[in-house]
C-alpha positions as CSV (number, residue, x, y, z in Angstrom):
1,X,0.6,7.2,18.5
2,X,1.3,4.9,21.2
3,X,1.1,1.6,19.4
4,X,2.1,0.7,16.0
5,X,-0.6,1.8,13.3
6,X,-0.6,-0.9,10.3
7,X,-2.3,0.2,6.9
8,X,-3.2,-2.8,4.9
9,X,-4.0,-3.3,1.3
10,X,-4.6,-6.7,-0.4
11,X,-4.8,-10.2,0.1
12,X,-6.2,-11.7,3.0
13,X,-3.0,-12.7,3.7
14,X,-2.1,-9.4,4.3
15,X,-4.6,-9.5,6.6
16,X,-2.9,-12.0,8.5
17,X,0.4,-11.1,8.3
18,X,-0.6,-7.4,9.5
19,X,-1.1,-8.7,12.6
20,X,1.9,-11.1,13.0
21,X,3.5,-7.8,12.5
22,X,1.2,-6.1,15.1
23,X,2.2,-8.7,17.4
24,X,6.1,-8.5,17.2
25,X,6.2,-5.0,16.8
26,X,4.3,-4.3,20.5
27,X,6.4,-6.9,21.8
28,X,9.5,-5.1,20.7
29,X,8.1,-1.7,21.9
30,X,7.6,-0.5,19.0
31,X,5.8,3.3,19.2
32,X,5.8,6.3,16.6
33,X,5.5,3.8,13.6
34,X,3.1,3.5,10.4
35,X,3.8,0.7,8.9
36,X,2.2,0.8,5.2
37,X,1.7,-2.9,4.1
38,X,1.3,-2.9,0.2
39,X,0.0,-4.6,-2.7
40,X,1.4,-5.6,-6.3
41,X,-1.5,-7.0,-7.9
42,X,-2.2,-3.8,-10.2
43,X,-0.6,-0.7,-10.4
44,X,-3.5,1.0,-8.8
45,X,-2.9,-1.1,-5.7
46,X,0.7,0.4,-6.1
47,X,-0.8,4.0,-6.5
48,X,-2.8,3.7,-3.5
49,X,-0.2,2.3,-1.4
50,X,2.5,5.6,-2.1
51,X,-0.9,7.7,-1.3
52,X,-1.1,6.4,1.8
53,X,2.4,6.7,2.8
54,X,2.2,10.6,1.5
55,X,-0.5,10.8,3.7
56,X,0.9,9.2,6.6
57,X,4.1,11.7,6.8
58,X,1.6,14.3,6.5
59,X,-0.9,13.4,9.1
60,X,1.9,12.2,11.8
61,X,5.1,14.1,10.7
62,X,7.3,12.6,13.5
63,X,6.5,9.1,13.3
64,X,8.7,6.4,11.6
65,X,7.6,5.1,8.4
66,X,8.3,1.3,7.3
67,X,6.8,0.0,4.0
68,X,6.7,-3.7,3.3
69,X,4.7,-5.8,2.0
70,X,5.0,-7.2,-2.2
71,X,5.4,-4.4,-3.7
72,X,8.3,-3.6,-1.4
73,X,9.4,-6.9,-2.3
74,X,9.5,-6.6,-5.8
75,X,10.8,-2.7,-5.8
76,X,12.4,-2.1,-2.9
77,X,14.3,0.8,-4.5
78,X,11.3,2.7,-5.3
79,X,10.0,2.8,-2.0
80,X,13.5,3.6,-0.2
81,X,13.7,6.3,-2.7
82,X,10.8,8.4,-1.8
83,X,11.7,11.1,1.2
84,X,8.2,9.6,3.2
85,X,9.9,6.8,4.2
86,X,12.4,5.3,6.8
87,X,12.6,1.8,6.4
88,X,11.5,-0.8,3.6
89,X,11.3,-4.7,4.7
90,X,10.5,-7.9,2.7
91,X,7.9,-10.2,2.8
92,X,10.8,-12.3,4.5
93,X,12.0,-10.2,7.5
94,X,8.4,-8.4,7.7
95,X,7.5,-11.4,9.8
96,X,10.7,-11.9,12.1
97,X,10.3,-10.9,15.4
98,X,14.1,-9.9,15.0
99,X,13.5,-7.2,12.9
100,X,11.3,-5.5,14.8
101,X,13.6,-5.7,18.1
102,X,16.3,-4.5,15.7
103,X,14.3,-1.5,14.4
104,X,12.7,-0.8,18.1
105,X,16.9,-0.3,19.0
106,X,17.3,1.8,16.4
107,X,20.3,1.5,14.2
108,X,18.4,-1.1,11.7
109,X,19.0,-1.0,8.2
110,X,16.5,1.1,6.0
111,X,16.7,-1.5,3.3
112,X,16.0,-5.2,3.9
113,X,15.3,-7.4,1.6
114,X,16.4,-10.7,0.5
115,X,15.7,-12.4,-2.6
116,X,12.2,-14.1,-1.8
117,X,13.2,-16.4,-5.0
118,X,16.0,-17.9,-2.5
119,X,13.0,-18.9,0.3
120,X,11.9,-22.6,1.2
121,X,10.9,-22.4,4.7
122,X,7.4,-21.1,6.0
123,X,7.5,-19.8,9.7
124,X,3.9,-20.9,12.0
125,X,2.8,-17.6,14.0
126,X,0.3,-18.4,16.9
127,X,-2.0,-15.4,16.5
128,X,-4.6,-15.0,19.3
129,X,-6.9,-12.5,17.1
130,X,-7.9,-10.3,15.0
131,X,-8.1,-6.5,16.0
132,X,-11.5,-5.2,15.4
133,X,-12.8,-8.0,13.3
134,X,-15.3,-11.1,13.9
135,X,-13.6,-13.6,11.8
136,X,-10.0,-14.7,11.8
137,X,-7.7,-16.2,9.5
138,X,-4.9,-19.0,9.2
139,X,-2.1,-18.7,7.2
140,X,-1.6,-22.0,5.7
141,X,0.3,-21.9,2.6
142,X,3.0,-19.4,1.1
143,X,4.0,-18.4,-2.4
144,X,3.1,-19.8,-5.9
145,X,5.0,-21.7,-8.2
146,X,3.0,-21.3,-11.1
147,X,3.9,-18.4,-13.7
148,X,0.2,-16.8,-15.2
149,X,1.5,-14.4,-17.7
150,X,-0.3,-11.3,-16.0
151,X,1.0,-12.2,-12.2
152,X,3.8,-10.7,-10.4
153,X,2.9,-12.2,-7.4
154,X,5.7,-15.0,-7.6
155,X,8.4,-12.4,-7.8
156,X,7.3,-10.9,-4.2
157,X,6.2,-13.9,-2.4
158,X,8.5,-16.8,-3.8
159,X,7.8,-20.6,-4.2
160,X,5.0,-22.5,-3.1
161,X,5.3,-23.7,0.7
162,X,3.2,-25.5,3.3
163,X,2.5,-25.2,6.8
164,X,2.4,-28.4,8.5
165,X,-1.2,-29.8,9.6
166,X,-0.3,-30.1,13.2
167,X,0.4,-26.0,13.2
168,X,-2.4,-25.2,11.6
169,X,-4.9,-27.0,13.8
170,X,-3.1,-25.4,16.9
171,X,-3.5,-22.3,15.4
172,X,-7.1,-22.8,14.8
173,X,-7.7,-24.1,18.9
174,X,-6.3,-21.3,19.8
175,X,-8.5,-18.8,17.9
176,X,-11.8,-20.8,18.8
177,X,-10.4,-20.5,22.4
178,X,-10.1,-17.1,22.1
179,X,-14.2,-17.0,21.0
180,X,-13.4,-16.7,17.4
181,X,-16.5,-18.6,15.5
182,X,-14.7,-18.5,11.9
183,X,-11.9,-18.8,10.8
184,X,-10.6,-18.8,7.0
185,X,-7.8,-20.7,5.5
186,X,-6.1,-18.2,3.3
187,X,-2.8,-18.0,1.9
188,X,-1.4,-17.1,-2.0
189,X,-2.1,-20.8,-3.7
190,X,-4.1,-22.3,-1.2
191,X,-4.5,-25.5,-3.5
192,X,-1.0,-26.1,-4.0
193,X,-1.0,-26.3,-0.1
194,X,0.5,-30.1,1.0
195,X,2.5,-30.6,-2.5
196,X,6.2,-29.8,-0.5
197,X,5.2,-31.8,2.5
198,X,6.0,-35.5,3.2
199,X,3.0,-37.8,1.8
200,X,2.1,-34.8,-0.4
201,X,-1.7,-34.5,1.4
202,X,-4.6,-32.0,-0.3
203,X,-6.5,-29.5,0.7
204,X,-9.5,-31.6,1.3
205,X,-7.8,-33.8,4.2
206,X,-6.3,-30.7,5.8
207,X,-10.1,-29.3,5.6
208,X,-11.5,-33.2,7.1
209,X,-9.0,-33.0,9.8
210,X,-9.1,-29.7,10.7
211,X,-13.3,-30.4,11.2
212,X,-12.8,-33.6,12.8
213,X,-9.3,-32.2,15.3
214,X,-11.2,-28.8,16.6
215,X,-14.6,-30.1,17.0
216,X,-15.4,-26.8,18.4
217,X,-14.9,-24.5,15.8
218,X,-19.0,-23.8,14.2
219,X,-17.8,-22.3,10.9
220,X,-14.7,-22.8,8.0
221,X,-14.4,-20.9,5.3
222,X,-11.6,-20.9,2.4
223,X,-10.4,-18.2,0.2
224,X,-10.1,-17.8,-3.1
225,X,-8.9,-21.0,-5.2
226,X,-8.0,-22.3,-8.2
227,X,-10.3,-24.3,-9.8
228,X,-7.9,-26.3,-11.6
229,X,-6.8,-28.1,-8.4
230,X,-10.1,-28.9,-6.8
231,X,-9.2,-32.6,-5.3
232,X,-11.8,-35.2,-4.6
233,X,-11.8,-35.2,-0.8
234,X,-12.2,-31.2,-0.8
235,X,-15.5,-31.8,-2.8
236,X,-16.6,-34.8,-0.8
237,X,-15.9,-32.2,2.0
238,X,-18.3,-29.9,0.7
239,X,-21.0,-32.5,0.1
240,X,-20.1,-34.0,4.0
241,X,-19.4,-31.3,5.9
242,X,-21.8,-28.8,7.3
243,X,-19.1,-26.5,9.4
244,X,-17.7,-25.8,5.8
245,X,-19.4,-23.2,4.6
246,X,-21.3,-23.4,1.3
247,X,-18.9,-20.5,-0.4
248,X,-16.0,-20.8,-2.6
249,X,-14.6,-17.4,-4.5
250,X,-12.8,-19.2,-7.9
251,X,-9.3,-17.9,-9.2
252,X,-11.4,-17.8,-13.2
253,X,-10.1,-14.9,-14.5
254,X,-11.4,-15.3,-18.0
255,X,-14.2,-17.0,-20.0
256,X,-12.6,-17.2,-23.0
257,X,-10.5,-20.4,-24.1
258,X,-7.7,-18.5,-26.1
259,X,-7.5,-15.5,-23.4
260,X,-7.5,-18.0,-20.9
261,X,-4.3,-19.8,-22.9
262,X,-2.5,-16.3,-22.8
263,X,-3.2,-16.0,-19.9
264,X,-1.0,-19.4,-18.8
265,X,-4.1,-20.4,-17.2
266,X,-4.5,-24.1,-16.5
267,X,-8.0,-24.5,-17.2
268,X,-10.5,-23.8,-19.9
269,X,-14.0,-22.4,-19.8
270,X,-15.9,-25.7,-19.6
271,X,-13.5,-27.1,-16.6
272,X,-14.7,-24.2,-14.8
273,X,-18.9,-24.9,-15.6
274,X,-18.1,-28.6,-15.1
275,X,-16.4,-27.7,-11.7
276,X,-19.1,-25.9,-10.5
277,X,-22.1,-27.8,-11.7
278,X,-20.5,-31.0,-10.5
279,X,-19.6,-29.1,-6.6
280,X,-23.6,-28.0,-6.8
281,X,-24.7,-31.4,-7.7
282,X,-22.6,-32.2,-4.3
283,X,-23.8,-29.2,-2.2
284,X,-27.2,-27.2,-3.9
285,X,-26.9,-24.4,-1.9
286,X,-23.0,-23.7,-2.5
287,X,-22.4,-20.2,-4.2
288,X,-19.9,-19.0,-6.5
289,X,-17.7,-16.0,-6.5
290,X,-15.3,-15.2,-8.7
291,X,-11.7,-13.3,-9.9
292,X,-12.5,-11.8,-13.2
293,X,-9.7,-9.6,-15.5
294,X,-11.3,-7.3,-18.2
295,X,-9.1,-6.3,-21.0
296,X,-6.5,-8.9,-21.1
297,X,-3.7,-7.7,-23.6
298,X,-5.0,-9.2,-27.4
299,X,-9.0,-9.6,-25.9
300,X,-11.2,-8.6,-28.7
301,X,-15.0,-8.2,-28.0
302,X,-16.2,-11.3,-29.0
303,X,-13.9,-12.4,-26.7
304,X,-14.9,-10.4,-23.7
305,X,-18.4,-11.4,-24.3
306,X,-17.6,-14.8,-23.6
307,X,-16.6,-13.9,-20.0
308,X,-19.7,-11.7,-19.8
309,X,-22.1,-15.1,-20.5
310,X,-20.0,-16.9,-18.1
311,X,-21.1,-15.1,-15.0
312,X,-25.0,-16.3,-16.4
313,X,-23.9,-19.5,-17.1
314,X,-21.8,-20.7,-14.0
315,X,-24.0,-18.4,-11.7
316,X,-21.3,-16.4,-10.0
317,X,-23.0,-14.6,-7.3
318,X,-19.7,-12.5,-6.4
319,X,-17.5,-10.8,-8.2
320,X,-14.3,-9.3,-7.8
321,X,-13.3,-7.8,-11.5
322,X,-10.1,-6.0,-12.3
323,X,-9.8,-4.0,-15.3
324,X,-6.2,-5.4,-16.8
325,X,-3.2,-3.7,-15.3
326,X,0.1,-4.1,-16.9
327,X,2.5,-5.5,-14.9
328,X,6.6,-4.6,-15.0
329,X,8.7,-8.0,-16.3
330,X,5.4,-10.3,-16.7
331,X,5.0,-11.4,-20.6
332,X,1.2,-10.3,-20.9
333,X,3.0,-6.6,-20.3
334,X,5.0,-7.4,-23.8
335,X,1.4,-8.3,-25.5
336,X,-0.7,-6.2,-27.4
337,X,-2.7,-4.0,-25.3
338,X,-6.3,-3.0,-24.9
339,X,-6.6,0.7,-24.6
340,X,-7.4,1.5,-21.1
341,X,-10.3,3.4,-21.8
342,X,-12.0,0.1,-23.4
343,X,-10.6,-2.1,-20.0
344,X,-12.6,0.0,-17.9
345,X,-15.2,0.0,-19.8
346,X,-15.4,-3.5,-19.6
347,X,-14.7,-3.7,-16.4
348,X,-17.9,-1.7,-15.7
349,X,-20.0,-4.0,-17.7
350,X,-18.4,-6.9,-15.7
351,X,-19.4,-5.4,-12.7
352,X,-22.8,-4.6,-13.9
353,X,-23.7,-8.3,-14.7
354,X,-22.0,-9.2,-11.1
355,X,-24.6,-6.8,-9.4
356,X,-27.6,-7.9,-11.5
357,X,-26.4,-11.5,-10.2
358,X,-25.9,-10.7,-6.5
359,X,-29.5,-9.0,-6.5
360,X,-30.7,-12.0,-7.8
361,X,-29.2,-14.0,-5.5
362,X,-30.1,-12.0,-2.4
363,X,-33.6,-11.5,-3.9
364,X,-34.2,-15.4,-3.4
365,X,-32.8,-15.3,0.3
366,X,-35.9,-13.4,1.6
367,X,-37.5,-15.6,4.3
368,X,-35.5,-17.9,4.6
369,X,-33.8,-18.4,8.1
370,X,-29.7,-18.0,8.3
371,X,-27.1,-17.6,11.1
372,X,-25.4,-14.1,10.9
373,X,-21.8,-13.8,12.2
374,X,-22.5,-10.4,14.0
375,X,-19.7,-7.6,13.0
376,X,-19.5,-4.2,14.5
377,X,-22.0,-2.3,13.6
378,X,-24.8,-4.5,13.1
379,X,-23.8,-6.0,10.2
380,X,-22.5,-9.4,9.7
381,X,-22.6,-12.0,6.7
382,X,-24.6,-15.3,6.5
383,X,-23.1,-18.9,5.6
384,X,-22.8,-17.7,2.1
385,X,-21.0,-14.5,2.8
386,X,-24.1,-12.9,1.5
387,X,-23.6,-9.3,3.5
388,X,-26.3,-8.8,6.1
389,X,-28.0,-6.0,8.7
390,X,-29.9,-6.6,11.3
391,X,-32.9,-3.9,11.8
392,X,-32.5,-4.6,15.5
393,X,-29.2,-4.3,16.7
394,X,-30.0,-4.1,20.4
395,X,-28.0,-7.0,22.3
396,X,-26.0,-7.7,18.9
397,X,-22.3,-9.0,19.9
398,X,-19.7,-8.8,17.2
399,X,-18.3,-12.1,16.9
400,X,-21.3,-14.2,17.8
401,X,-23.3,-16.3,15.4
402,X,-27.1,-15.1,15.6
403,X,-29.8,-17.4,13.9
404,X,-31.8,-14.6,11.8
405,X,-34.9,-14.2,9.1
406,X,-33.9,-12.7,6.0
407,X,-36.9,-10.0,5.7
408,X,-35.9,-7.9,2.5
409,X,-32.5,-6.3,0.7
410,X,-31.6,-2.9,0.2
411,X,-28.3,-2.0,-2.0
412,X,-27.1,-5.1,-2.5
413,X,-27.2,-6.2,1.4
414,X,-29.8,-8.3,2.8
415,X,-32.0,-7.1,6.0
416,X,-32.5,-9.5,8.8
417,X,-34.3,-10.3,12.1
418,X,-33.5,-12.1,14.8
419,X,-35.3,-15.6,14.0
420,X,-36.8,-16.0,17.2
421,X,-38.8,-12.5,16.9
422,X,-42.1,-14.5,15.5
């Protein structure tokens, strides 16, 4: 194992930070090293995560393994206890190119971690790209300062913090000089991005200048968001601004009013259909995904049901559904539980609606003509992130944008030809 090899779970700012990590550990000449990047967002994230580092010892017996990442950062201890591993780092020192040179010279601590609750500063890393993917992605916002009742994710990544504008848009040259064609804003509360910085800005003027500053760059997407914080220059951005794509994956969670109260959620189930039905009247074509939890602690049927007509009613085309996972020091873990067996239950029926509405969607997308960023493979996703394949891949560049015909679907992808085929 010449090079560092990174397993990620999670977040698409994972994603990014995996390869800020990539980056520092090459340069420090790094070799022999797993690094297991982990996730705290259920405790099957968590299970995965110690699977993989088992795995790892097994499948490279000499190498060094370093686990980071916010379940590191939350228990540290548990990770530095299991025999598999060498060193566990925090979300903090994960990304300082310091730590890296200090482990590549060997004598490094096997714990470090600081208290993330202590952080105020967000560090700008000039990333050049993405290994192996088409798209890439700018950090520009860290942490959350909100406290949802089922969320551990302020304990590992700390308060809310902003990147300045300037950094982000020359992070963003840089990737479209590097031949990147999209490029998604990600980070863990993107709305709450421009609140610590002088003149307090929004999303929707970082979006505007970011258009107007890299003229160059064809396609901008965001990740997911919370719809309580949609301001009025991101929707007139949507209704303005062609390069921003018609997709946005909501932060919902539930459908239900009183779930969505004990849930320390800051909207209700009709600020969510107003949201979208307003951002449609804006932008017809956008599309909806959206963060659903089945089996919230005290959720009774009726309840749940209400979440289920939800995904009808605001026409959520994606899905990503979690069946409830308890979480260690958050107060839904102190609330009655669901049985588990009746959260995965639901969980399937969630998912079941969520595929009945994705082949509906896709259904309506045959013939119509869309541009396909090309991944390895042949595949690719359209404008809406509707997944794609092309039947000809034959002169198909990963990382290009390809106009294409959508001819048919098959399992819940669409097939497509090159538009200029007749």
């Amino acid at each position: 194992m010449r090079t560092p090899r990174i397993v990620t779970f999670g977040c698409r700012l994972n994603t990014f930070e995996s390869e800020v990590m990539r980056r520092h550990a090459q340069a420090a000449g790094i070799r022999e090293t797993v690094i297991v990047h982990t996730c705290a967002v259920t405790a099957e994230a968590e299970r995965q995560a110690r699977q993989a580092i088992r795995r790892a010892r097994r499948e490279h017996p000499d190498a060094r393994i370093v686990v980071t990442g916010c379940a590191a950062q939350i228990a540290p201890d548990r990770y530095a206890a299991m025999a598999e591993v060498d060193h566990v780092l925090g979300n903090r020192e994960k990304l300082r190119p310091e730590t890296w040179r200090a482990l590549a010279a060997g004598g490094a601590a096997r714990l470090q971690v600081a208290d993330i609750a202590t952080v105020r500063e967000i560090a700008g890393h000039l990333v050049e790209g993405f290994d192996g993917r088409s798209r890439a992605f700018v950090q520009i916002q860290q942490g959350c300062d909100h406290r949802c009742t089922f969320c551990v994710i302020p304990m590992g990544r700390g308060p809310s913090r902003s990147l300045p504008p300037a950094e982000i848009v020359a992070q963003t040259r840089l990737l479209v000089a590097r031949g990147y064609r999209e490029v998604v804003l990600t980070g863990v509360d993107l709305t709450s991005w421009g609140t610590d910085l002088p003149e307090r800005p929004r999303l929707g003027h970082l979006v505007r200048r970011l258009l107007r500053e890299v003229p160059g760059l064809p396609r901008l997407r965001l990740s997911s968001i919370d719809p309580a914080e949609v301001d009025p220059a991101l929707a007139r951005a949507f209704a303005e601004e062609e390069r921003l794509m018609p997709h946005l994956h909501l932060s919902v969670q539930a459908g239900d009013d009183l779930v969505l109260k004990r849930m320390r959620r800051r909207h209700g189930r009709a600020d969510v259909l107003r949201l979208v039905a307003e951002l449609r009247r804006l932008r017809p074509d956008l599309v909806f995904g959206a963060d659903l939890i089945a089996g919230f602690p005290t959720e009774d049927e009726a309840m749940f049901a209400r979440t289920l007509d939800l995904v009808e009613e605001a026409e959520f085309t994606f899905l990503h559904v979690f069946p409830y996972s308890p979480r260690p020091g958050t107060p839904a873990a102190r609330m009655p539980q669901v049985p588990r067996e009746v959260r995965r239950e639901r969980a399937a029926r969630l998912r079941a609606r969520g595929e009945a509405m994705l082949e509906r969607f896709l259904a309506a997308e045959v013939g119509k003509r869309r541009t396909l960023l090309v991944e390895r493979g042949g595949g690719g996703h359209t404008e809406h992130f509707a997944p794609a394949r092309l039947a000809e891949t034959e002169g198909a560049v990963a990382g290009q944008l390809t106009p294409v015909t959508i001819t048919g679907t098959s399992d819940g992808v669409l097939l497509a030809r090159p538009a200029d085929h007749g």
